[in-house]
Structure formats: structure tokens, C-alpha cells
C-alpha positions in Angstrom: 0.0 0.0 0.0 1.5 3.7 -0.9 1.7 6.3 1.2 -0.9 8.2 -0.1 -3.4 5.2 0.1 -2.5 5.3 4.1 -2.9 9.3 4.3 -6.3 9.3 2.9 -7.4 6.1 4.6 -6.3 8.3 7.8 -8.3 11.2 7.2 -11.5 9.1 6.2 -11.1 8.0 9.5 -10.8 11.4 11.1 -13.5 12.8 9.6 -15.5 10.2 11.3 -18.6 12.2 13.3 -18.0 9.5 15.9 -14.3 9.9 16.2 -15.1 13.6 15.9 -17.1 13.6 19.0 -14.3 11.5 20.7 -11.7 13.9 19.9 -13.5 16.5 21.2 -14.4 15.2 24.4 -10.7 14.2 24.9 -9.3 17.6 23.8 -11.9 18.8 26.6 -11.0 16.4 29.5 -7.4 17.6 28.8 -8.1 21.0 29.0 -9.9 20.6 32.2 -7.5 18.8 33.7 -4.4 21.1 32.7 -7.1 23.6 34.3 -7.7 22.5 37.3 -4.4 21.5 38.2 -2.9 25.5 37.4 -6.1 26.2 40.0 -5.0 24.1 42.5 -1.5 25.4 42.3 -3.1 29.2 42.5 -5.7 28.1 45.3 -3.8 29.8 48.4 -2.9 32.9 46.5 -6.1 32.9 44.9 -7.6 32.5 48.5 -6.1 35.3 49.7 -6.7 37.4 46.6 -3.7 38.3 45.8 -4.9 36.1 42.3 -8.2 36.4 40.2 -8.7 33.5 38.3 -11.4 32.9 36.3 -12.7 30.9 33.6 -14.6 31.2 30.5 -15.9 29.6 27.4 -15.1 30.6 23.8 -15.5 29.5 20.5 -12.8 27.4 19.2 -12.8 26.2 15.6 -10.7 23.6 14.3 -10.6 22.1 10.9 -10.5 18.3 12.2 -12.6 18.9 15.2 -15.0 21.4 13.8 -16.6 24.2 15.9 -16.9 23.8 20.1 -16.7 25.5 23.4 -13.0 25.6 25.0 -12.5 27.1 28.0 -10.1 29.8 28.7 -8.4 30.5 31.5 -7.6 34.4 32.4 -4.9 35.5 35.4 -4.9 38.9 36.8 -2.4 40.1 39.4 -3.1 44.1 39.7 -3.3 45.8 35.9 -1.2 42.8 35.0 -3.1 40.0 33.2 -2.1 36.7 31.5 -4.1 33.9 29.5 -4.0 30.7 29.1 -6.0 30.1 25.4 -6.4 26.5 23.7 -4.9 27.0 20.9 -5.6 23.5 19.2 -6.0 19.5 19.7 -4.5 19.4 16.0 -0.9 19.8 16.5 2.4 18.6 14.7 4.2 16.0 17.7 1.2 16.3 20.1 -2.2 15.9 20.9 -3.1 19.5 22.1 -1.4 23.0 22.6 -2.2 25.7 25.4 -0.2 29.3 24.9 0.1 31.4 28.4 -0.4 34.7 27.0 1.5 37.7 29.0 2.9 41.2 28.2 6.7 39.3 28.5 6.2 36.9 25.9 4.1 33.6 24.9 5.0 30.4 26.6 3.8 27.3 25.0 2.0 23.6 26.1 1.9 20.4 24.7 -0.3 17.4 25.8 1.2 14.4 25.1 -2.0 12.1 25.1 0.0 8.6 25.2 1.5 10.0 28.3 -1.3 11.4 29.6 1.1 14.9 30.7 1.5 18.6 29.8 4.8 19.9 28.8 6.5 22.5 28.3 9.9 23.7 26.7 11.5 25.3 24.3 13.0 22.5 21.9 12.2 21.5 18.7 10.6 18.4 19.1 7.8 17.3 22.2 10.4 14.8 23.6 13.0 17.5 24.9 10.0 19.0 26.5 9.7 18.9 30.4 6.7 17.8 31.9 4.5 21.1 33.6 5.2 20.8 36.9 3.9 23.8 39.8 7.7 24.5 40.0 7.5 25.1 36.3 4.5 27.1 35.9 5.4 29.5 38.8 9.0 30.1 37.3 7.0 31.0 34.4 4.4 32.7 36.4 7.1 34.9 38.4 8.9 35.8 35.0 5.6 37.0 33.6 4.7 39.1 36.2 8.3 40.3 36.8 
């Protein structure tokens, strides 16, 4: 079989309406799980108030997934505010992208499905990525709010 037998066998298969639907609702459990885990990190500062997080939903349209409800998560520390926007589940070497928005620069995140983890980094490939960890996102956090 050529190559080009096995490319459009593959996207047959992806434009699927069930595997659609499973896409989506995996691209969505990721999400909410990157999500909650950045809120758990931010819960005492949030507690405190020194944090506003909040959450919303927003149109996301994708060519393979086709049109749904992401959530976004916004940070505000004073006048300063950073997001956290899906940017895709479609992505080259992963399974889903996040970008943390802030005034400093745009930091990037990978979901790396068969290993069920976020990453982050700033190689070229997924695999010199290092997984998100609370250390890593405060780092980043700290420099954005620097």
C-alpha cells in the first residue's frame, strides 16, 4: 500500500462524526485537567486574593474537530493579566497546545496524550519537552509578572 493510500485512509477515518465527538471530548478532558491543576497550584494565592482567576468559554474552531466550546483561563495580578488560550488539539508532535499569553512573551503547552502529561519547553521536538510541573509554571508565572 503507498503512502498516499494510508494518508487518505487516515483522514477518512478522522472525519469520522463518531471519532469527531471523541476527539472532542478528549481535547476537553485535557483541558480541564491542565485547568484544574494550574487552579490548584493558585488556590492559596487565589484564596487570599492576591490572584483572580477565572474561567470562560469561547468558541474554538478547528478544521478536524470542527466548531466547540473551549475554555479559557484568564490571570490577573493588579493591571497585570495573562491567558492561558487553547490554541488546538491538531498539532504537529502532540495531541493539544495551550499558549500562556502575558505582556513578557508567549509560553507554550503540549499534551502528550499517550502520556497522559502537559509539557513544556522550548526544543524542537515534544520529547525534549519537560513535563509542567507547579515549580514550572510558577517560574514562568514569576517571570511573567516580573
Amino acid at each position: 500500500m503507498n503512502t498516499l493510500t494510508k494518508f487518505l485512509r487516515k483522514q477518512k477515518a478522522a472525519d469520522n462524526p463518531e471519532r469527531r465527538t471523541q476527539r472532542q471530548k478528549a481535547w476537553l478532558s485535557a483541558l480541564d485537567k491542565l485547568f484544574r491543576k494550574i487552579r490548584s497550584w493558585l488556590a492559596e494565592a487565589e484564596k487570599e486574593k492576591l490572584i483572580k482567576v477565572t474561567i470562560e468559554k469561547v468558541n474554538h474552531i478547528e478544521e478536524s474537530l470542527g466548531t466547540l466550546q473551549v475554555p479559557r483561563l484568564t490571570l490577573t495580578v493588579d493591571h497585570k493579566t495573562i491567558i492561558l488560550k487553547p490554541i488546538g488539539a491538531t498539532i504537529i508532535g502532540a495531541d493539544g497546545r495551550v499558549d500562556m499569553v502575558t505582556t513578557k512573551g508567549t509560553y507554550i503547552f503540549l499534551y502528550l496524550a499517550d502520556q497522559n502529561k502537559w509539557v513544556h519547553g522550548s526544543g524542537t521536538r515534544p520529547s525534549e519537552f519537560h513535563e509542567l510541573t507547579e515549580k514550572i509554571f510558577t517560574d514562568l508565572l514569576k517571570r511573567a509578572l516580573a
